[in-house]
Backbone as CSV, one residue per row, in Angstrom:
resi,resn,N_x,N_y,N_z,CA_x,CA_y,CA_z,C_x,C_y,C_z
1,UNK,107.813,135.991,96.113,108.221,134.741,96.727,107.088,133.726,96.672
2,UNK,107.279,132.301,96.400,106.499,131.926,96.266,106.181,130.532,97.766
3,UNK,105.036,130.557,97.929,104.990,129.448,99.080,105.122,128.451,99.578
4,UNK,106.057,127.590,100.355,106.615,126.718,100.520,105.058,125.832,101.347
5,UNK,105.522,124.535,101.295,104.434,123.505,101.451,105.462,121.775,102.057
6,UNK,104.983,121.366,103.485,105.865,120.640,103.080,104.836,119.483,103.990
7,UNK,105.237,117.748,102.968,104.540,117.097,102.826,105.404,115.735,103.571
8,UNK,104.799,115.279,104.723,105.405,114.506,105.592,104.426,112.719,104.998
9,UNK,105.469,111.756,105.162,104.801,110.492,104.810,104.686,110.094,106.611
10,UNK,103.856,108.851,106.594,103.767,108.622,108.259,104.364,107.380,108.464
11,UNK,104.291,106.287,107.713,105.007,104.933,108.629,106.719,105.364,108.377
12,UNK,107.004,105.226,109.456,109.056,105.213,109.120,109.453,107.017,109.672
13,UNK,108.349,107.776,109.289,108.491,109.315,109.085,108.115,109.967,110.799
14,UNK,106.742,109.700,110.763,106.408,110.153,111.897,106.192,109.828,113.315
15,UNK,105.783,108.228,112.699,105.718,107.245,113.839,106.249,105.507,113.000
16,UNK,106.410,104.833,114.030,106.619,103.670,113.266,105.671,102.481,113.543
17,UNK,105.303,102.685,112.698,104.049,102.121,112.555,104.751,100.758,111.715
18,UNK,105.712,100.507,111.086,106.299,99.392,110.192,105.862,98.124,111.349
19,UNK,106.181,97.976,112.537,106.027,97.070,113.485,105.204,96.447,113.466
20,UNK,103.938,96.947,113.377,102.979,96.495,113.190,102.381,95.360,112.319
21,UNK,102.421,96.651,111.271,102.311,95.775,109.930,103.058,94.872,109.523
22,UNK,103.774,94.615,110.301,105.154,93.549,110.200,104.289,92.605,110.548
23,UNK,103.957,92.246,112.048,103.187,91.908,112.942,102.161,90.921,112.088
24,UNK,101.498,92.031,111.766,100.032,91.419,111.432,100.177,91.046,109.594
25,UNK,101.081,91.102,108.824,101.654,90.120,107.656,102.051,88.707,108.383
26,UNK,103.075,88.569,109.177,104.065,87.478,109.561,102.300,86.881,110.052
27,UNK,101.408,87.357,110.580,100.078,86.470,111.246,99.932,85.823,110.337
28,UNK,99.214,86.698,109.061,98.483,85.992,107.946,99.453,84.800,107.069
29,UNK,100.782,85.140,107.292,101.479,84.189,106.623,101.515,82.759,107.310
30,UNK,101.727,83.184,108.749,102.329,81.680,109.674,100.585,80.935,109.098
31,UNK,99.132,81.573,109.257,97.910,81.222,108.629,97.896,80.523,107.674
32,UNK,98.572,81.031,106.535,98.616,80.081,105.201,100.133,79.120,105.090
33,UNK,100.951,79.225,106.386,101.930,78.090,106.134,102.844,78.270,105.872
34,UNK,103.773,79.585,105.830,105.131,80.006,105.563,105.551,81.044,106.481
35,UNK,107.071,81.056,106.659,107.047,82.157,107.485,107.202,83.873,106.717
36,UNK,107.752,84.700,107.229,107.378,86.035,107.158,108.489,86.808,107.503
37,UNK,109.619,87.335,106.977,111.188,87.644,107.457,110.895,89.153,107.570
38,UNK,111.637,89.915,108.593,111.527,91.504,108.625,112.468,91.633,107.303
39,UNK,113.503,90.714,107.031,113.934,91.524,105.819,112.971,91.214,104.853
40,UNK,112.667,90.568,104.523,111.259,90.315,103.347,110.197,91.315,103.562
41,UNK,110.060,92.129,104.811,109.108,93.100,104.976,109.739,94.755,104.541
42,UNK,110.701,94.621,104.243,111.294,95.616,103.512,110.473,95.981,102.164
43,UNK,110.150,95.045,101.665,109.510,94.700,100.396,108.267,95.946,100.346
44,UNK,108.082,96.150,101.597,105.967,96.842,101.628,106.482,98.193,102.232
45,UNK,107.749,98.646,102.317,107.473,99.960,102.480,107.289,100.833,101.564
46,UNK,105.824,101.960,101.952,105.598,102.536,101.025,104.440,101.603,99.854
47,UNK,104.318,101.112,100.091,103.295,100.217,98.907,101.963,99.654,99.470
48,UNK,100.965,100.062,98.699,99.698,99.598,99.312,99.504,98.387,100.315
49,UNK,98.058,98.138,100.421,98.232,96.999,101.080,97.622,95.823,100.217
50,UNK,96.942,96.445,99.100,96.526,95.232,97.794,98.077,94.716,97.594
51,UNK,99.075,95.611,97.055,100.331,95.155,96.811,101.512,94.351,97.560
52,UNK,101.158,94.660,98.490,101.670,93.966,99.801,101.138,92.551,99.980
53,UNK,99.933,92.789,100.074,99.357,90.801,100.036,99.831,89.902,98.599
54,UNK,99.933,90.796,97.552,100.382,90.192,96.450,101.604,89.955,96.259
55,UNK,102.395,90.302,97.141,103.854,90.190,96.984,103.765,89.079,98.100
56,UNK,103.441,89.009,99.528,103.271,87.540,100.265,102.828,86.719,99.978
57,UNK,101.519,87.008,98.956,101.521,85.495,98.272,102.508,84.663,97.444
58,UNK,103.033,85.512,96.734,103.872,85.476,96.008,105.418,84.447,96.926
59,UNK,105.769,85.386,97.726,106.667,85.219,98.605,106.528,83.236,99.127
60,UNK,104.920,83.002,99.144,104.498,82.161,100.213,103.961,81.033,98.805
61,UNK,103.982,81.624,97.687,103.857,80.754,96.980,102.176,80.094,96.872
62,UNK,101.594,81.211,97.267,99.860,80.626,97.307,99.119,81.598,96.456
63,UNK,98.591,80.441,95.675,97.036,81.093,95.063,95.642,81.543,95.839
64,UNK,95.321,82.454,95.445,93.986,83.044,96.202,93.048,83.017,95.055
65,UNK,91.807,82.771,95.249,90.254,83.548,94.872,90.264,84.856,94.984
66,UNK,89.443,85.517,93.932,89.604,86.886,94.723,88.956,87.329,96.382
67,UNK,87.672,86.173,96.009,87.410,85.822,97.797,87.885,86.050,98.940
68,UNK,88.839,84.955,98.815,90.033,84.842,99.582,90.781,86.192,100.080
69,UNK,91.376,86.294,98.835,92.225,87.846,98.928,91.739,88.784,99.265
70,UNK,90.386,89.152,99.353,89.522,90.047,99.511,89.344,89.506,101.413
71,UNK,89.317,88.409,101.647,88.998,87.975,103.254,90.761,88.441,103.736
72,UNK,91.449,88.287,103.077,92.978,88.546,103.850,93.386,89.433,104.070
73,UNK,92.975,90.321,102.961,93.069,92.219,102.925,92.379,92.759,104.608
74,UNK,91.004,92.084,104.727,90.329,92.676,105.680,90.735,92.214,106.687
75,UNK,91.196,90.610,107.294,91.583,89.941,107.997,93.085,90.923,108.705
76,UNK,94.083,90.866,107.599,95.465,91.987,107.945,94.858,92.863,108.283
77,UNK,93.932,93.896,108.204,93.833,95.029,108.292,93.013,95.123,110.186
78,UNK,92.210,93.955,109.948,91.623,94.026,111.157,93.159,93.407,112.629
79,UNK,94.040,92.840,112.132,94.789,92.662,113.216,95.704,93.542,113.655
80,UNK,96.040,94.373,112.337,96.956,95.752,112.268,96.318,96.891,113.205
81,UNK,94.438,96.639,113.232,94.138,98.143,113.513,94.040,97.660,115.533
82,UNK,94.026,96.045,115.485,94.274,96.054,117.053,95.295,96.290,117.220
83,UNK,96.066,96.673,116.830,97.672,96.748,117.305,97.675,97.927,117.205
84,UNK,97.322,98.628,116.470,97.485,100.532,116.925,96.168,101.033,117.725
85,UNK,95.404,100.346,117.526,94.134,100.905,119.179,94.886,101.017,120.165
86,UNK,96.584,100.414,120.416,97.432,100.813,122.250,98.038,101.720,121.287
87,UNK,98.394,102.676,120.604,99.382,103.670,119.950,99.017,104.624,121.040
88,UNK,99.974,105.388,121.192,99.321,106.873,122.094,101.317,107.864,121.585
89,UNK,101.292,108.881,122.176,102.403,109.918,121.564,103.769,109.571,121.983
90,UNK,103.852,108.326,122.768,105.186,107.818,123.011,105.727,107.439,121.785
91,UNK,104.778,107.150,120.714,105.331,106.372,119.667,105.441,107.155,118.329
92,UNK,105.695,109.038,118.644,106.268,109.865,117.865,107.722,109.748,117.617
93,UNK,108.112,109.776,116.276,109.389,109.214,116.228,110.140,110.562,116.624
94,UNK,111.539,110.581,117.257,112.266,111.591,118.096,112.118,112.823,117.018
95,UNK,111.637,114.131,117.492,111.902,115.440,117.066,111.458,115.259,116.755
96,UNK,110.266,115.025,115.800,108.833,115.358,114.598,108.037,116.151,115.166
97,UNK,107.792,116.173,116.777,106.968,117.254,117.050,108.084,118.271,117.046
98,UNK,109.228,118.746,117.563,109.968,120.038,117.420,109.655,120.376,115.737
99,UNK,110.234,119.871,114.970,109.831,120.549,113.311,108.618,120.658,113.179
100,UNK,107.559,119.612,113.656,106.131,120.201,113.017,105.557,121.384,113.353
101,UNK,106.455,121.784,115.114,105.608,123.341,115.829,106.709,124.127,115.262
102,UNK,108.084,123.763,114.821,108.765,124.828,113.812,107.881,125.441,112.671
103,UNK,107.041,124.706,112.068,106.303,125.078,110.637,105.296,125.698,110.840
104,UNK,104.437,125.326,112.120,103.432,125.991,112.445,103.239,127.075,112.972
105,UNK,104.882,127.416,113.578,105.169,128.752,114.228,105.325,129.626,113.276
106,UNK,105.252,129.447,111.810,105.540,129.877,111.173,104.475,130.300,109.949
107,UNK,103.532,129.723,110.154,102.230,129.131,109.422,102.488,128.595,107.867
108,UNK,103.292,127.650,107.735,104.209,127.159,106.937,102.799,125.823,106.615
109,UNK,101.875,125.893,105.147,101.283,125.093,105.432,101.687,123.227,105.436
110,UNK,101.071,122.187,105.701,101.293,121.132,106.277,100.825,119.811,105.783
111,UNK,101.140,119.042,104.872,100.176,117.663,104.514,100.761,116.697,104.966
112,UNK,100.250,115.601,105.372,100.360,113.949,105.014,100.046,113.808,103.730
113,UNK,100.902,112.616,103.380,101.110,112.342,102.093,101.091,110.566,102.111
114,UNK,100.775,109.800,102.725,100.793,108.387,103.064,99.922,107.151,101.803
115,UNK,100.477,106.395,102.257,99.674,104.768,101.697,99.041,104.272,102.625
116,UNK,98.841,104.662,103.961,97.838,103.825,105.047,96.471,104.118,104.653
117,UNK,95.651,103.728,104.704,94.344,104.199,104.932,93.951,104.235,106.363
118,UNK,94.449,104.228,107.427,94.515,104.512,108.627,95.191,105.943,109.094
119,UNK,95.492,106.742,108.125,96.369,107.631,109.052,95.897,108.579,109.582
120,UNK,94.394,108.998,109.300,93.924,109.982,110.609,93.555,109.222,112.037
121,UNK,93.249,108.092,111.979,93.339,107.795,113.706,94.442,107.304,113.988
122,UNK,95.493,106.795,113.519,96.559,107.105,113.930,97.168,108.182,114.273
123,UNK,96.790,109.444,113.888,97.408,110.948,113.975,96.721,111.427,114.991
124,UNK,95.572,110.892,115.055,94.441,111.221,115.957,94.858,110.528,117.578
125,UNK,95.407,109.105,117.742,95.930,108.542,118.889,97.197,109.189,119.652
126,UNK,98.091,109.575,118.512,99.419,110.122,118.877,99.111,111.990,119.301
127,UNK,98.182,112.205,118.611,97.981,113.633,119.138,98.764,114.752,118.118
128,UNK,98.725,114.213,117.128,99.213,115.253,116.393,98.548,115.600,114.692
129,UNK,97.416,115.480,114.894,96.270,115.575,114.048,96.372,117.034,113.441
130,UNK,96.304,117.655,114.443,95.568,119.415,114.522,97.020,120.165,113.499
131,UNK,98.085,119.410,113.341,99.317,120.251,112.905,99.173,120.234,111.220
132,UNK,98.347,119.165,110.743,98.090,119.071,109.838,97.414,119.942,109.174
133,UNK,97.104,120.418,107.645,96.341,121.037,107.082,95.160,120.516,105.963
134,UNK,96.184,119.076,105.378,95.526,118.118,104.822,96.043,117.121,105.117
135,UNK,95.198,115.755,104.703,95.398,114.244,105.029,95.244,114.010,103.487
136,UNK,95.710,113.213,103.191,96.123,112.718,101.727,96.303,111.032,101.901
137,UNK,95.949,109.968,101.653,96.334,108.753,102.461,95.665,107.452,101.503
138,UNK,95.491,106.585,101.847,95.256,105.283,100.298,93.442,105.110,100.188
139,UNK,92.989,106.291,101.060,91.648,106.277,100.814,91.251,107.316,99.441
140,UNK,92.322,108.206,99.127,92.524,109.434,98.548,92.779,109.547,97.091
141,UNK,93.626,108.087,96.765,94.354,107.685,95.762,94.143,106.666,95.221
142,UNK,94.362,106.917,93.304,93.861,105.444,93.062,95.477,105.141,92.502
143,UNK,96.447,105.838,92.364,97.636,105.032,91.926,98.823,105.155,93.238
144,UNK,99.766,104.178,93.436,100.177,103.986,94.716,101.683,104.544,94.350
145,UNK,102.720,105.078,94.966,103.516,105.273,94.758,104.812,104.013,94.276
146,UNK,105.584,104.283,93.098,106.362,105.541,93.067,105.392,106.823,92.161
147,UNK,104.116,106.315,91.818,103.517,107.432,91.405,103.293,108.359,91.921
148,UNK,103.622,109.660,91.665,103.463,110.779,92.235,102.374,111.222,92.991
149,UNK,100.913,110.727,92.795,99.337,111.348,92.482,99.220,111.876,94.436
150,UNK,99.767,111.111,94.972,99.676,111.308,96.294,100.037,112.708,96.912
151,UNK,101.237,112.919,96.392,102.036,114.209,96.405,101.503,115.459,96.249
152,UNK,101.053,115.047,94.767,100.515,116.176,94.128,99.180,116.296,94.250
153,UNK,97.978,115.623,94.853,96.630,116.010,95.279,97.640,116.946,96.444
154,UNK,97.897,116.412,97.210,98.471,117.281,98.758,99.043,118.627,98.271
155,UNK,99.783,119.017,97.522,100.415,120.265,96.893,98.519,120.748,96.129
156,UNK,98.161,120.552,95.669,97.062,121.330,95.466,95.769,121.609,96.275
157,UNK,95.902,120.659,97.382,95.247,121.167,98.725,95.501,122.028,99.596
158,UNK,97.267,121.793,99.448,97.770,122.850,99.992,97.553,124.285,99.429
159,UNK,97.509,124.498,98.411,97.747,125.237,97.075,99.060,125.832,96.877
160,UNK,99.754,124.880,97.082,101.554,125.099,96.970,101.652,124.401,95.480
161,UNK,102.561,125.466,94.520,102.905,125.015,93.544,104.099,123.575,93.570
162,UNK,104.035,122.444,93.222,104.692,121.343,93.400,106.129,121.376,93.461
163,UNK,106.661,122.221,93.092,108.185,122.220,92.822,108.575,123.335,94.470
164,UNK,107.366,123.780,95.005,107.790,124.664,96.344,107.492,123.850,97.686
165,UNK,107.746,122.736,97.459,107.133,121.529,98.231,107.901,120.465,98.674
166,UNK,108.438,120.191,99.620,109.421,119.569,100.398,108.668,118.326,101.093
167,UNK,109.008,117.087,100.817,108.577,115.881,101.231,109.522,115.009,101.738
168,UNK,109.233,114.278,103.078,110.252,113.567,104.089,109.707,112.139,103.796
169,UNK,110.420,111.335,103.535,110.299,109.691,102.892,110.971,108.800,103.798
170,UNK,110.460,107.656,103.615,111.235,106.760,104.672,111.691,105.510,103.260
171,UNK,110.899,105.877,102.277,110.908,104.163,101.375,111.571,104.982,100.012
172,UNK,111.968,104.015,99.211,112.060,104.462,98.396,111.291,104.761,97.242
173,UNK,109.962,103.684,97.267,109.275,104.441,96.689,108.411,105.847,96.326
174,UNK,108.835,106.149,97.642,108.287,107.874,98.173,109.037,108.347,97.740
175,UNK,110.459,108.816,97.642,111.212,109.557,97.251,111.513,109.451,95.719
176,UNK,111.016,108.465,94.925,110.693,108.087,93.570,109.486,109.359,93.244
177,UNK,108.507,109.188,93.903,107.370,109.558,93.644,107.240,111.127,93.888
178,UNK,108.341,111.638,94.467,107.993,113.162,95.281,109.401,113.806,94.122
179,UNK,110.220,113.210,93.557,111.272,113.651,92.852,110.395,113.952,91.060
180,UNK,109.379,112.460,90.958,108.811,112.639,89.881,107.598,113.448,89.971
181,UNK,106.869,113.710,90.941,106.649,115.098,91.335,106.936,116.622,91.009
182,UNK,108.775,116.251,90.862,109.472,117.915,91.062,109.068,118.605,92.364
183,UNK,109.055,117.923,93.754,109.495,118.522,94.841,110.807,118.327,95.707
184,UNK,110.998,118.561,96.600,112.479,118.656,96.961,112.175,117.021,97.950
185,UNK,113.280,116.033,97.923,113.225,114.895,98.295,114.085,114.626,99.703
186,UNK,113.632,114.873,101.040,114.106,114.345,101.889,114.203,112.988,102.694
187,UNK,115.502,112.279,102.392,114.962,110.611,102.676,115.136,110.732,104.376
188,UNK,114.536,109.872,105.250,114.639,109.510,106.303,115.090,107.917,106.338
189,UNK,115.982,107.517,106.621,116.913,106.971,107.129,118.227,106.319,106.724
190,UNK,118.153,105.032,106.026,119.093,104.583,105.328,119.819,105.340,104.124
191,UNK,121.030,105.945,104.212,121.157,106.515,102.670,121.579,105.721,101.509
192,UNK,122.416,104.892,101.970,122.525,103.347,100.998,121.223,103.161,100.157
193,UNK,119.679,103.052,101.103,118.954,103.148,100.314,118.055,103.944,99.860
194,UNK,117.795,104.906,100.422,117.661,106.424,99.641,118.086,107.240,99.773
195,UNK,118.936,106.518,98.722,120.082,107.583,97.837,119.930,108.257,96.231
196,UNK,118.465,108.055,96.351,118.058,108.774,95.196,117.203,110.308,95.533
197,UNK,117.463,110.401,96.928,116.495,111.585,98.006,117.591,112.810,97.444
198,UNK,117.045,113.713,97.463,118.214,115.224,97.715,119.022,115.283,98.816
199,UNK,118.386,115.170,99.608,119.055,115.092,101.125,118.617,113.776,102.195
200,UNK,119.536,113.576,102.879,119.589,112.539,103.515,119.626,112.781,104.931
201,UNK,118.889,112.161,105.697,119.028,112.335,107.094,118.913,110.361,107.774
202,UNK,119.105,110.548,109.002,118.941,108.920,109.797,117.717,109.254,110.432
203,UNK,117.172,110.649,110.876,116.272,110.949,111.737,116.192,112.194,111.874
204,UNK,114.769,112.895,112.583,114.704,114.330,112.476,115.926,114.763,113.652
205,UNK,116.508,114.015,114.662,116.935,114.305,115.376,118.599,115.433,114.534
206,UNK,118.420,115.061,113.116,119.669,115.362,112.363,119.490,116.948,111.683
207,UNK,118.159,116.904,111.413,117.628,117.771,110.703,117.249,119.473,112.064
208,UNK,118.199,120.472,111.780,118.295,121.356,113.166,117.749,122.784,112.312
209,UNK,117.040,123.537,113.061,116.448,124.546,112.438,117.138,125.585,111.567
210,UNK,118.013,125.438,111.929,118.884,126.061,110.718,118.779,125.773,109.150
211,UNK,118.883,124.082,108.943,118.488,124.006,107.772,116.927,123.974,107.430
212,UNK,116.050,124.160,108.458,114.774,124.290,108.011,114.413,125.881,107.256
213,UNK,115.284,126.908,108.441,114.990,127.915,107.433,115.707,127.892,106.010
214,UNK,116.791,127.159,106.246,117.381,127.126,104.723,116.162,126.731,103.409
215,UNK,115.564,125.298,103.901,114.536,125.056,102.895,113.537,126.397,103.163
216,UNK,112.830,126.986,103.842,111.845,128.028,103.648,112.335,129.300,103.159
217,UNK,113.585,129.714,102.950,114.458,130.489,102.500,114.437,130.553,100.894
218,UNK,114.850,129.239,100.157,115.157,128.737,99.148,114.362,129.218,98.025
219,UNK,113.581,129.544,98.308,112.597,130.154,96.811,112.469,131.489,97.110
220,UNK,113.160,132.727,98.034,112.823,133.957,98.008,113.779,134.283,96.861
């Protein structure tokens, strides 16, 4: 039998952290003079945060220096990280801790798989650091998803062969990236829009231990 490995993303997945970063884009935009739509913030799930400013400029119709862009990167980042300094474990999204002490009861090993470069003190505020086995995150990686590279450093930290490796997505570029991978693709939320996932859920609240042993089952 071979060993199962399963690889959780964090904004949308574990906590929602999207708010934020909503937050502190719509700042930098109202800054340079346009506004900033939550549906237009659809745009950055899952995608760096170089890519993200390049798509609001875009959006906002402004040229930068690299100067500039280089002051806005840090500027977003510094208003984003006041806004999760109040995070604490209220802001675990429902059931993620029941499945994560399912896996661990099990010694089922455990990665993050993310685009934040924040996600150990974020994991670290909410209190659920220690469940982890590896952190994998945009400090880790030089290509951003739908490229796989994220995935698959985490499957070889784990030392889970990639195809025994189960990953929970909130964007679609994650579930792009974990399919081109060859691991098993669980989308979290919308299925309209990932509907390119294997399986579909709205929330872990859907996902009941039954089918968890089903996935840890699946390769005996």
């Amino acid at each position: 039998m071979g060993k199962v490995g399963f690889i959780f993303d964090l904004d949308g997945v574990i906590v929602d952290t999207a708010k934020y970063h909503y937050l502190a884009w719509r700042k930098l935009a109202n800054e340079l003079g346009f506004e900033f739509t939550k549906e237009q913030n659809e745009l950055f799930k899952g995608v760096s945060r170089k890519r993200c400013l390049e798509i609001l400029l875009d959006i906002g119709n402004v040229k930068a220096t690299q100067k500039q862009f280089d002051t806005w990167m840090i500027e977003k980042n510094l208003d984003y990280l006041a806004y999760i300094e109040k995070m604490d474990a209220s802001e675990i999204l429902p059931d993620v801790p029941r499945v994560l002490n399912f896996l661990k009861e099990r010694n089922i090993p455990i990665a993050l798989g993310s685009a934040s470069k924040n996600a150990q003190p974020i994991l670290e505020k909410v209190g659920l650091l220690p469940y982890f086995d590896s952190i994998v995150d945009g400090n880790n990686v030089a290509k951003a998803k739908p490229d796989p590279e994220v995935f698959l450093i985490a499957a070889d930290n784990l030392k889970v062969k990639p195809e025994l490796c189960v990953v929970f997505e909130d964007a679609v570029a994650g579930i792009q990236a974990a399919n081109a991978a060859d691991m098993v693709s669980i989308g979290i939320g919308d299925l309209d829009i990932l509907n390119e996932a294997q399986y579909n859920f709205k929330d872990f609240t859907e996902i009941d231990n039954q089918f968890l042993e089903l996935l840890l089952n699946k390769n005996k």
